[in-house]
N, C-alpha and C positions, 0 to 999 in steps of 0.2 A: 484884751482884758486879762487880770493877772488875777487867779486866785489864792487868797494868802490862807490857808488851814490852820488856827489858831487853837493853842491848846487841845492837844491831841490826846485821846487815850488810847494806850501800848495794853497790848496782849502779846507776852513774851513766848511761845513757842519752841518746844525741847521734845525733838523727835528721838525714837529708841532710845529710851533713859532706862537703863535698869532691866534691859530685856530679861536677861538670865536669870534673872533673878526673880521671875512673877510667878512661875510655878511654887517657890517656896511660901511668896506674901499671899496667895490665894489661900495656899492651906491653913497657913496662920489666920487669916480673917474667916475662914469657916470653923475652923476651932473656938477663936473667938465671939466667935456670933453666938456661939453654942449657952453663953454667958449671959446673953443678951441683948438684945438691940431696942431702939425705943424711937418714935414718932411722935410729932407735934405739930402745931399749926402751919410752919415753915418746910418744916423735913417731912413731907409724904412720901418719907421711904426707910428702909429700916438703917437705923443711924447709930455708930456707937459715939456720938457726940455728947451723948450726957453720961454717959458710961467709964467708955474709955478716953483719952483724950490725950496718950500718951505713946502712941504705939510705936516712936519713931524711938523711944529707949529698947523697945525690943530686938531682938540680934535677926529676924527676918528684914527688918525694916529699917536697921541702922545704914546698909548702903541706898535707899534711895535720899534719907533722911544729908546723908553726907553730898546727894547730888542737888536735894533744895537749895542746900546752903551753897554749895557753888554755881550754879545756876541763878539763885536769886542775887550774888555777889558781881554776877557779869551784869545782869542786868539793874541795878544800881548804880554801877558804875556810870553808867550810859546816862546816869539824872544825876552825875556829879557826886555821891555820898560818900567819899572816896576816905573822911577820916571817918565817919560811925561804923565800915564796914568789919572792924575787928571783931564788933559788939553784938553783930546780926546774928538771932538763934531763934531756932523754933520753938513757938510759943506753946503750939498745941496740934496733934494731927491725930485722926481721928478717917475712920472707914463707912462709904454709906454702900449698902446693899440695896439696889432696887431692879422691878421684875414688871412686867407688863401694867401701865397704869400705874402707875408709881410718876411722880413727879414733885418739885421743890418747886415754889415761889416765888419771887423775885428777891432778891435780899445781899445786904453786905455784910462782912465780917466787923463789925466796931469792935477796937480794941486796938487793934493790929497796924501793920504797916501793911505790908504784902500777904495776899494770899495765893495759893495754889489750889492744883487739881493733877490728878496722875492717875491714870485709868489702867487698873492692873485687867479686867474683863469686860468687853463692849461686844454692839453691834454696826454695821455700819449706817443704822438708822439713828442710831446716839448721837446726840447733839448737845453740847451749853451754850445759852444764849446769853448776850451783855447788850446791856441798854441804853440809852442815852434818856435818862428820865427827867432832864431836862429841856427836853426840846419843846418847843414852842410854836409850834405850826396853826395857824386859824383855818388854813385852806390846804387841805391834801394836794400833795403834786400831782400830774397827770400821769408820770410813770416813776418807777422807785429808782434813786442810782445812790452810788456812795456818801454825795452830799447832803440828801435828804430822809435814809433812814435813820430809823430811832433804834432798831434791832439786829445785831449780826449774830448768824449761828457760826458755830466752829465745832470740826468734827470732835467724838472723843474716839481717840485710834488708842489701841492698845499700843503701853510706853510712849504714848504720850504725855507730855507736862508744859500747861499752860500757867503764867505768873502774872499778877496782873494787881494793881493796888486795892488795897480791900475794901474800900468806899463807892467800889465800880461791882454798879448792880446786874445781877446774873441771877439764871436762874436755869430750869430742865421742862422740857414739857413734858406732857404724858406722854411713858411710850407706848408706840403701841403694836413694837414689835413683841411678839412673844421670846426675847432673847431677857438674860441676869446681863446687867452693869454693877463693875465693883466700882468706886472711885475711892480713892485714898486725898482726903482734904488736908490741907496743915494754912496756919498762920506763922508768920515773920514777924519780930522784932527788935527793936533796939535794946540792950540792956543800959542800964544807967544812964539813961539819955540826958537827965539835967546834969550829971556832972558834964556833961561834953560842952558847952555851953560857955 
């Protein structure tokens, strides 16, 4: 028997990104926080997503901001996008603060092409989960394997950066370590996309 895996979804993977650099983007988002941070139906956790949404122009965060963009550039590559790729810029990035019982929803980025995550503070019980909310199963398998779930967790390790298309649903459970997770979110897009056409 030959199994063919059709239509795959990619979670791109970028270990120690920006190590040196997460002492300084801590401080910045604790100052920032100081401004305020805000929660909603979705973000059960303290979020500058309706706030701020910009924070990759700030000079703590312009080097991780320059490693999305090449990061996200390698992996593009890899799906062929090879003439939009001059046009690729970050649409919006933005910090979520959360602490014991704190969790996010299942949910995707509309708007966007790519989105990320890049975890300046975790524990190693932090997790994000992506889902296949499509699946269609009438009768549960007898045991779980690659072929048949609907949910894969992936650690969040500090400097780490996962990339992954923004239509691919994700989400956090409650934690329920008593540890702070910082995570640093951004969007990717194309700029002038109908002229390229």
């Amino acid at each position: 028997m030959k199994l063919n895996k059709l239509f795959p979804k990619i979670v791109a993977e970028f270990d120690g990104v920006c190590v040196d650099n997460i002492p300084a983007m801590i401080k910045e988002v604790e100052e920032l926080s100081s401004y305020g941070t805000k929660r909603n139906s979705t973000l059960n956790v303290e979020s500058s997503h309706r706030s701020i949404q910009t924070i990759h122009r700030l000079p703590p965060f312009k080097p991780l901001a320059k490693e999305a963009l090449s990061n996200a550039t390698k992996f593009l590559s890899e799906y062929g996008y090879t003439n939009q790729l001059p046009h690729l810029y970050i649409s919006n990035m933005w910090f979520n603060i959360s602490e014991k019982g704190d969790y996010l929803f299942p949910h995707t980025h509309p708007g966007s092409l790519l989105s990320g995550a890049y975890y300046l503070d975790t524990d190693e019980s932090h997790y994000i989960y992506f889902y296949d909310m499509y699946r269609n199963l009438t009768e549960s398998p007898s045991f779980p394997n690659d072929l048949n779930t609907d949910t894969y967790p992936m650690p969040c390790t500090q400097g780490m950066m996962y990339l992954f298309h923004s239509d691919f649903v994700h989400a956090v459970p409650r934690q329920e370590a008593d540890a702070r997770k910082i995570v640093i979110s951004f969007n990717l897009s194309f700029e002038n996309l109908k002229s390229m056409h």
